[in-house]
N, C-alpha and C positions, 0 to 999 in steps of 0.2 A: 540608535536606530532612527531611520527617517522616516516619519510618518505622516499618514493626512487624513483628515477627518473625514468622514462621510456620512450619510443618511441613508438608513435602510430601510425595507419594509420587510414585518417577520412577519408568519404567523404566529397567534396569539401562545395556540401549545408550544412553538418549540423556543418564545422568548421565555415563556413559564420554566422550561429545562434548562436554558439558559443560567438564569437566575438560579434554579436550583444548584448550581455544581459552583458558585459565586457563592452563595450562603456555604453551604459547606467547607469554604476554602481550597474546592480542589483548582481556584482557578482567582486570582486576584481581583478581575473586573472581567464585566462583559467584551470588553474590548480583546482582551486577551483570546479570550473564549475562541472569539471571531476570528481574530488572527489566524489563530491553529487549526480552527477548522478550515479555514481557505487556505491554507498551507500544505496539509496533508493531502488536500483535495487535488491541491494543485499536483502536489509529487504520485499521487494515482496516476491520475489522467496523464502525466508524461511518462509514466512506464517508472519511473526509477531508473537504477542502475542494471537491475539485473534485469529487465524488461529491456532493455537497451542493448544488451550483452547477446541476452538469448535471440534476439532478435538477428546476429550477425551468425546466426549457425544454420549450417545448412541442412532441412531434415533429412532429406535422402544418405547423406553421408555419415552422418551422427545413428540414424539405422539402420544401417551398415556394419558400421561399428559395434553398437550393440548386439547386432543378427551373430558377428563373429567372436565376440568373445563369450557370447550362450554356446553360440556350437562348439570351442575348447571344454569352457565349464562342464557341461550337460553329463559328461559320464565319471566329473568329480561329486558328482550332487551324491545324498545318500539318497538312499531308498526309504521310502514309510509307508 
């Protein structure tokens, strides 16, 4: 992997949590840490894949779709 060093500023709590999940071993180094949280970050804010997906459907036609297959269903449903 290619990397590059940088200098941050944290606030002081959340290097303290930082550190915490380091001591614990759920994370090798702070560096790691950092990685995965800008990582995941990154993959939010760009939607994913299904944030991509759904994005190519058109609502008007998609309920539609669903208006018509309630109205088949509707007098398969039980009663309660």
């Amino acid at each position: 992997m290619n990397t590059s060093k940088i200098a941050i500023t944290i606030e002081k709590n959340l290097l303290t949590q930082v550190d915490r999940l380091v001591v614990e071993r759920r994370f090798p180094n702070r560096s790691r840490v950092f990685q995965e949280a800008v990582r995941e970050k990154l993959v939010r804010m760009g939607g994913g894949r299904l944030a991509r997906e759904a994005a190519k459907l058109n609502p008007q036609f998609e309920q539609k779709l669903a208006d018509e297959g309630l109205a088949f269903e509707v007098e398969e449903w039980p009663e309660y």
